[in-house]
VEXDREN-2710 file (C-alpha; in Angstrom, 1 decimal):
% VEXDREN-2710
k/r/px/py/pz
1/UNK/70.4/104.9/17.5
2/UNK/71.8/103.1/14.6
3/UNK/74.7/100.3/15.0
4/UNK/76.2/97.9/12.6
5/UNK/74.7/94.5/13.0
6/UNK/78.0/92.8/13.1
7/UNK/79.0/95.0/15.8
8/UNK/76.3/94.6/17.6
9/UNK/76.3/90.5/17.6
10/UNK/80.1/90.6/18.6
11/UNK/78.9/92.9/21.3
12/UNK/75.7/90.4/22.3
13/UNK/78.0/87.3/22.5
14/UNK/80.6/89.3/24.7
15/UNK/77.9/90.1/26.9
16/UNK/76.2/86.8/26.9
17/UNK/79.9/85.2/27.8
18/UNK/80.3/87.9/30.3
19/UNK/77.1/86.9/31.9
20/UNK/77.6/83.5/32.0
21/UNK/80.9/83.1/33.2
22/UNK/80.8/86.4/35.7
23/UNK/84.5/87.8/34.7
24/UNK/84.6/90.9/35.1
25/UNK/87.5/91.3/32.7
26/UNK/85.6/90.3/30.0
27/UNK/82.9/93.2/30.5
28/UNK/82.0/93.8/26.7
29/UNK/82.6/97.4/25.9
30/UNK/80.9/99.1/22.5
31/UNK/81.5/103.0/22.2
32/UNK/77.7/103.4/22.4
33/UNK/76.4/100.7/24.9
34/UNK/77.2/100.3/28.8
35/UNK/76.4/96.8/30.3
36/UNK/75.2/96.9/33.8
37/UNK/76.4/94.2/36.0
38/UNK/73.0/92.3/36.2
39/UNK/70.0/92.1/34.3
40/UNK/68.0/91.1/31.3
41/UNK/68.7/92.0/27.8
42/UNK/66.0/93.1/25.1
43/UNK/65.6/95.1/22.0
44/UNK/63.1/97.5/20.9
45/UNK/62.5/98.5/17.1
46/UNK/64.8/101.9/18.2
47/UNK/67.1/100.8/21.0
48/UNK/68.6/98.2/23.1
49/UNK/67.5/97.8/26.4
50/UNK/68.7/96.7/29.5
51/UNK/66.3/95.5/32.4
52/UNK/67.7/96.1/36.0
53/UNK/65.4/94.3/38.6
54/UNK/62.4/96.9/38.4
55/UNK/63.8/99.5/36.3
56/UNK/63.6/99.6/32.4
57/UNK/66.4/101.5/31.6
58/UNK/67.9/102.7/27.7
59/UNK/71.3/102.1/27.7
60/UNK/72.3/105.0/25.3
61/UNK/70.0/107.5/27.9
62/UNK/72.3/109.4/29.9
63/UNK/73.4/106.5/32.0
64/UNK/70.6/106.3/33.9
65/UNK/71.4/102.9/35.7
66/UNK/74.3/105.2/37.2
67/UNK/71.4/107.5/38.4
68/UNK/72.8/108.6/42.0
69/UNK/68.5/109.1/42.8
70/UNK/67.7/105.3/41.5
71/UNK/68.2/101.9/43.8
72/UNK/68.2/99.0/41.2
73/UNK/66.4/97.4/43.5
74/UNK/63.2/99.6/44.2
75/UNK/63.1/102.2/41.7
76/UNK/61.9/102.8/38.2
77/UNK/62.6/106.1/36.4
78/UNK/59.5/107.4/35.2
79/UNK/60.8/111.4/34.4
80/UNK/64.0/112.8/33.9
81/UNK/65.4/116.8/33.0
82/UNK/67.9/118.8/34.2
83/UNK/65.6/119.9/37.2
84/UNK/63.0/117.3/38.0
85/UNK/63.6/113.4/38.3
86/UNK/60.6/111.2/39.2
87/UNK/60.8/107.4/40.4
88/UNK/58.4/105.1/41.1
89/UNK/59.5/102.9/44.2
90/UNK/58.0/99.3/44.9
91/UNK/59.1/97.4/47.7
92/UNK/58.0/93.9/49.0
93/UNK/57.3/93.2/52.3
94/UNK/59.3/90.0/51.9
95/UNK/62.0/92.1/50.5
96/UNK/65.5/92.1/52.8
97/UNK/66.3/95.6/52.7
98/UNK/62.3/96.5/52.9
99/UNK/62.8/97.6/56.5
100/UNK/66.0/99.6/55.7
101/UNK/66.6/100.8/52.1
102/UNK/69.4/103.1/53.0
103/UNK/69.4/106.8/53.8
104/UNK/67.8/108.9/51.0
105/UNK/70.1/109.4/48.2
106/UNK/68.2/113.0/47.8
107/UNK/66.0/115.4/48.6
108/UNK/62.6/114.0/48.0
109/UNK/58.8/114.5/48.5
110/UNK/56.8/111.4/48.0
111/UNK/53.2/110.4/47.2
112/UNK/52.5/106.6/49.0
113/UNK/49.7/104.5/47.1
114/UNK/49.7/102.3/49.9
115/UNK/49.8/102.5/53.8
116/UNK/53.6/101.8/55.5
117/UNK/54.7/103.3/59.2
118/UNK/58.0/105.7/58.6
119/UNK/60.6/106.5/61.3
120/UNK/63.1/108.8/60.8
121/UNK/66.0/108.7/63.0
122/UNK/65.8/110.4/66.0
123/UNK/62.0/111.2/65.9
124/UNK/58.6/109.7/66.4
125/UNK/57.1/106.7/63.8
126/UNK/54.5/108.3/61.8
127/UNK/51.6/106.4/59.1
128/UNK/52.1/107.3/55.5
129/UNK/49.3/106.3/53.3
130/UNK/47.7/107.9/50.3
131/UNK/46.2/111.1/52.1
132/UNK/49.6/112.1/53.3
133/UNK/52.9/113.1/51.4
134/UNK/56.5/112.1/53.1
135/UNK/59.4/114.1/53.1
136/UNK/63.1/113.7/52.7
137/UNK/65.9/115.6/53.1
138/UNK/69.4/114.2/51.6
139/UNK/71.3/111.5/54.2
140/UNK/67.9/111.0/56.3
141/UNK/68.1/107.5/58.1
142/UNK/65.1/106.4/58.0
143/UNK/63.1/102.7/59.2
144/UNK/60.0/101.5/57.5
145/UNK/57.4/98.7/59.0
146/UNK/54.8/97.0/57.1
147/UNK/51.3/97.6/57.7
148/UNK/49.4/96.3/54.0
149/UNK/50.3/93.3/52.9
150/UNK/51.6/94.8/49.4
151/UNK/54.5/96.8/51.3
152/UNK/55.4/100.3/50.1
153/UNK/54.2/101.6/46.8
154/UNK/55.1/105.2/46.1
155/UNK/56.1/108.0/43.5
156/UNK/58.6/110.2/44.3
157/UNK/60.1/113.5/43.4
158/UNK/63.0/115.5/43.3
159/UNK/63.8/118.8/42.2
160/UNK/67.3/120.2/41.3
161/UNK/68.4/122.1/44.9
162/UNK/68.2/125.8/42.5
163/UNK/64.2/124.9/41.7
164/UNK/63.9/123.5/45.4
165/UNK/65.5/126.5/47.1
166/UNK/62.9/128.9/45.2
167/UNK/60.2/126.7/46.0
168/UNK/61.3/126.4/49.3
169/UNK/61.6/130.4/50.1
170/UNK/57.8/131.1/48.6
171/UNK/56.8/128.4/50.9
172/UNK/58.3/128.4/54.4
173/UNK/58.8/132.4/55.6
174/UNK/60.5/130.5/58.7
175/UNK/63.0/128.7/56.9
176/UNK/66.4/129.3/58.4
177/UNK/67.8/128.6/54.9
178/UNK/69.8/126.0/55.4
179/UNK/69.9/124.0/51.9
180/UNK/71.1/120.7/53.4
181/UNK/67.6/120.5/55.7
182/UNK/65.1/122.2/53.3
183/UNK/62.1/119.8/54.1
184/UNK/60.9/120.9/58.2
185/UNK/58.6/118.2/58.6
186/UNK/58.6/114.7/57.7
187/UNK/54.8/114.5/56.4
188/UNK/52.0/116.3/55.8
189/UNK/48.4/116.3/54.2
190/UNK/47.5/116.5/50.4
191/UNK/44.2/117.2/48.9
192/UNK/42.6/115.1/46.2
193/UNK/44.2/117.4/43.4
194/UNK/47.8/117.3/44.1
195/UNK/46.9/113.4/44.6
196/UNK/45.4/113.2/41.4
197/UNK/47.6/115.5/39.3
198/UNK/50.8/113.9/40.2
199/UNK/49.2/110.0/39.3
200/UNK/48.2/111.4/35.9
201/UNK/51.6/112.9/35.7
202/UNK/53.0/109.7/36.5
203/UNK/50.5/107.9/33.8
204/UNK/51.5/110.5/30.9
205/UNK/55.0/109.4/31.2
206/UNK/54.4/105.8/31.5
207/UNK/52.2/105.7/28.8
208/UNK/55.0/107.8/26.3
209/UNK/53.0/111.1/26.5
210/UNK/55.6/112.5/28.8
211/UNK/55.8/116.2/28.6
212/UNK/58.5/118.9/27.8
213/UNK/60.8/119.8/30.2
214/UNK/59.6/123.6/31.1
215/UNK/56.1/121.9/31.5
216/UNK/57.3/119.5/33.6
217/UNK/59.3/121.3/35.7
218/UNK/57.2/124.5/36.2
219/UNK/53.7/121.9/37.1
220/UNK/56.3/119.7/39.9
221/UNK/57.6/123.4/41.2
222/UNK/53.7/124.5/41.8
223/UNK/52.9/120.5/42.9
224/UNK/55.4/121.1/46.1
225/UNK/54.3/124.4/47.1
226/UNK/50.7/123.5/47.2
227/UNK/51.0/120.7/49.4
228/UNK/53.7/122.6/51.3
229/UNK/51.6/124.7/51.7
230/UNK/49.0/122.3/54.2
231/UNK/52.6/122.0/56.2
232/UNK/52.7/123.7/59.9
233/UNK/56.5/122.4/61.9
234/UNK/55.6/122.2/65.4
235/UNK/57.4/124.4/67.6
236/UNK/60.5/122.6/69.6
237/UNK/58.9/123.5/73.1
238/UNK/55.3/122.0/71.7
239/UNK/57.0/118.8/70.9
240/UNK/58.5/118.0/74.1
241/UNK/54.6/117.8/75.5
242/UNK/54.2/114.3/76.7
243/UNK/50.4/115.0/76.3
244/UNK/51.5/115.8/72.6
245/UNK/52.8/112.8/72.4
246/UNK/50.3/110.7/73.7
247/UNK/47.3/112.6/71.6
248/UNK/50.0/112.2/68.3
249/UNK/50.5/108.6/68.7
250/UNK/46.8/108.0/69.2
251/UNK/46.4/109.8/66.0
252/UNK/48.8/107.8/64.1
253/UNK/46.9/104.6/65.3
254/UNK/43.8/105.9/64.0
255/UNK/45.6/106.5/60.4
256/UNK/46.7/102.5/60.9
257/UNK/42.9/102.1/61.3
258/UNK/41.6/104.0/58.3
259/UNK/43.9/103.5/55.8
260/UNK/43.1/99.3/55.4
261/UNK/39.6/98.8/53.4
262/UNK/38.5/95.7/55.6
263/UNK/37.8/98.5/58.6
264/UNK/36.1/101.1/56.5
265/UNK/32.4/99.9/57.5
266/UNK/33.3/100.8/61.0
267/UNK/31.4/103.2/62.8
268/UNK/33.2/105.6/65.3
269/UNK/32.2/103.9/68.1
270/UNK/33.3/100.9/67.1
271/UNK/37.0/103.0/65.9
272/UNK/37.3/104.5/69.1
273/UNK/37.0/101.2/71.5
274/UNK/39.4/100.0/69.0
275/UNK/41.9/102.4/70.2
276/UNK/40.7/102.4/73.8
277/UNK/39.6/106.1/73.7
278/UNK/36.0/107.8/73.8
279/UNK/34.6/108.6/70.8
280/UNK/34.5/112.5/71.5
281/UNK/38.2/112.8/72.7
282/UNK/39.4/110.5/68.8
283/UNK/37.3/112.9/67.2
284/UNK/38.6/115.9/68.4
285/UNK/42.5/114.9/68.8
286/UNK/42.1/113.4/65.4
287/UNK/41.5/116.9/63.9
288/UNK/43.6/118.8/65.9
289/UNK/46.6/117.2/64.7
290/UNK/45.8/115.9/61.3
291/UNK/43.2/119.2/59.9
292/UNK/40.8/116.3/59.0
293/UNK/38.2/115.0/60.3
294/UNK/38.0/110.6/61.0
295/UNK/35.1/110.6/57.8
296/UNK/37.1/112.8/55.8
297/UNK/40.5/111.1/55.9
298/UNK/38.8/107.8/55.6
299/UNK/37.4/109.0/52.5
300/UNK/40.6/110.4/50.9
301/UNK/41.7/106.9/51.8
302/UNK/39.0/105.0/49.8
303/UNK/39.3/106.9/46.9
304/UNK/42.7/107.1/46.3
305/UNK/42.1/103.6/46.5
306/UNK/39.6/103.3/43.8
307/UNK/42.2/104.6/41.3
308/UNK/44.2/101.6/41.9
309/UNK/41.2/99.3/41.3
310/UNK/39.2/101.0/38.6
311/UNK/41.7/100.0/35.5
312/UNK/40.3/96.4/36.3
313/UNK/37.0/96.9/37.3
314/UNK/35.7/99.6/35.0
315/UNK/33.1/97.1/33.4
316/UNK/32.1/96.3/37.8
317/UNK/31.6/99.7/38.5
318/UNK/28.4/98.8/40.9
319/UNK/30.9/95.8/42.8
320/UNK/33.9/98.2/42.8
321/UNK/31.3/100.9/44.6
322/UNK/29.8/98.3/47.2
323/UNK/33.4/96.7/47.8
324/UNK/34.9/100.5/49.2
325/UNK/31.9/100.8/51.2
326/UNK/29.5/102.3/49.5
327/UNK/25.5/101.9/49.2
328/UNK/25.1/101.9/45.5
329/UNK/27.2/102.8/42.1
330/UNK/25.7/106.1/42.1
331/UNK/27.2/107.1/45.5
332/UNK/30.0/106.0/44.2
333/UNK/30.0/108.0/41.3
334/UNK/29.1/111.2/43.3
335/UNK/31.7/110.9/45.8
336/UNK/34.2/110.4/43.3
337/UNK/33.6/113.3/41.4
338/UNK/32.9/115.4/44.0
339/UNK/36.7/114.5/45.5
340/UNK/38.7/114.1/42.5
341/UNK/36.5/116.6/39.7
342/UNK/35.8/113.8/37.6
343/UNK/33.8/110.5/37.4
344/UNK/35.2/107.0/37.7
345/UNK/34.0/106.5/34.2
346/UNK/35.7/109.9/32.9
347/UNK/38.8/108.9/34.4
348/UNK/38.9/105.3/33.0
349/UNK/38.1/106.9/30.0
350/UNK/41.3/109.5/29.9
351/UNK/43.8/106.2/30.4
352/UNK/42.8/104.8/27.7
END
């Protein structure tokens, strides 16, 4: 983008002026460069930026602060083409809108790096965590509740309602087609690929090795179908089952349980009198209604976690291993590749 540096200072001191003295009448106006109402200006060598709370956003790109998908409060726009737009969303517990954010602006599907209780409106509270992807169709009400200490960390992603509506009719035979409710259920399982591809998806962009838009597109479209794919909706008449209820809310408990490190040396004894249950009965509710068993969800857990620690602890690879639970580096090592393809020092490697 090329401006006049004359130009540009006028247009600077009008916006500093504007800033400080908050009249809107005096919003600067350039034919190339929109001003947001709050934020923090800075230049790079190519562009000028504005900063809005969380989001970095170019002010010649399309807008984007006017993004209809993007709260200036929680989001930041990691991907954007005319069929895919991906977010990362980062809310503080001490936030005032952390329990209520609003109704989804869109229809989303939503990979959580850290473990928060959803309730939609009208249904049951449910745990999402890093093993699980959340749903959202446009409008849902929806309540979050704390459960770690560093609130809600997510990535989200939304495709354009054509690519969603194909994806949608490969995916669920029983879908009644109705384009304003395309998501069924509000959560459901992912394995360690999906979890893995869409963080390195997320990376690539971040890191300015974003790719084309066919690419892009075509990978998210195959993303949601594969962890559609682990979806089953529960029948109306099933969900009415008070038993159902009981055994789902135990379940969800147990998620609460296994998704925060300091519990991951228990054993399932130990789980279970937690939860007031015998240890048979968690085990076997636990996989009916999850398709996992306690060990394995607790490992997805760990894991994902490691990704989040291992850009700081690459050079403690042996403290990293013992502080997730693990007897030695080399179990570690073996569990990580054996869940995500890879090993934590191959996967350090790739960031950088």
């Amino acid at each position: 983008m090329e401006l006049c540096e004359v130009s540009l200072a006028r247009w600077l001191d009008s916006a500093i002026k504007f800033l400080l003295d908050g009249d809107r009448s005096a919003r600067p106006r350039h034919p190339e460069l929109v001003l947001p109402l709050s934020g923090t200006l800075w230049r790079s060598e190519d562009a000028i930026f504005w900063q809005v709370a969380a989001i970095d956003l170019p002010c010649d790109h399309r807008a984007m602060h006017r993004h209809p998908l993007l709260s200036s409060d929680f989001d930041r726009l990691v991907y954007q083409s005319e069929h895919l737009t991906v977010g990362s969303f980062r809310a503080s517990v001490a936030h005032p809108r952390f329990s209520d954010s609003g109704p989804a602006p869109g229809h989303f599907f939503v990979f959580p790096r850290t473990a928060v209780a959803i309730q939609h409106e009208g249904q049951r509270q449910f745990v999402a965590g890093p093993p699980i992807v959340t749903y959202y169709n446009q409008g849902q009400i929806y309540r979050r509740a704390a459960i770690a200490a560093d609130g809600d960390r997510c990535e989200w992603f939304a495709l354009s309602e054509t690519l969603l509506s194909s994806v949608i009719a490969a995916t669920d035979a029983a879908h009644d087609g109705n384009r304003g409710r395309p998501f069924r259920v509000p959560f459901g399982p992912s394995d360690a690929t999906c979890y893995l591809a869409q963080r390195r998806f997320v990376e690539d962009c971040l890191g300015g090795r974003a790719p084309d838009a066919l690419t892009a597109e075509e990978w998210a479209a195959h993303l949601l179908h594969a962890v559609l794919g682990y979806c089953t909706p529960v029948p109306r008449t099933q969900a009415r089952s008070t038993t159902l209820a009981r055994e789902r809310d135990l379940v969800e408990q147990a998620k609460i349980e296994l998704l925060q490190p300091d519990r991951w040396h228990w054993g399932l004894q130990v789980l279970a009198q937690r939860l007031g249950c015998s240890a048979f009965h968690l085990c076997r509710v636990f996989r009916r209604h999850s398709g996992s068993s306690l060990h394995a969800f607790k490992e997805q857990a760990r894991l994902r976690h490691a990704l989040e620690a291992l850009p700081d602890r690459t050079g403690d690879l042996t403290g990293l291993a013992l502080d997730l639970g693990y007897t030695s580096h080399s179990h570690f090592g073996a569990a990580f590749k054996k869940h995500f393809g890879l090993s934590p020092t191959q996967y350090a490697a790739r960031r950088n």
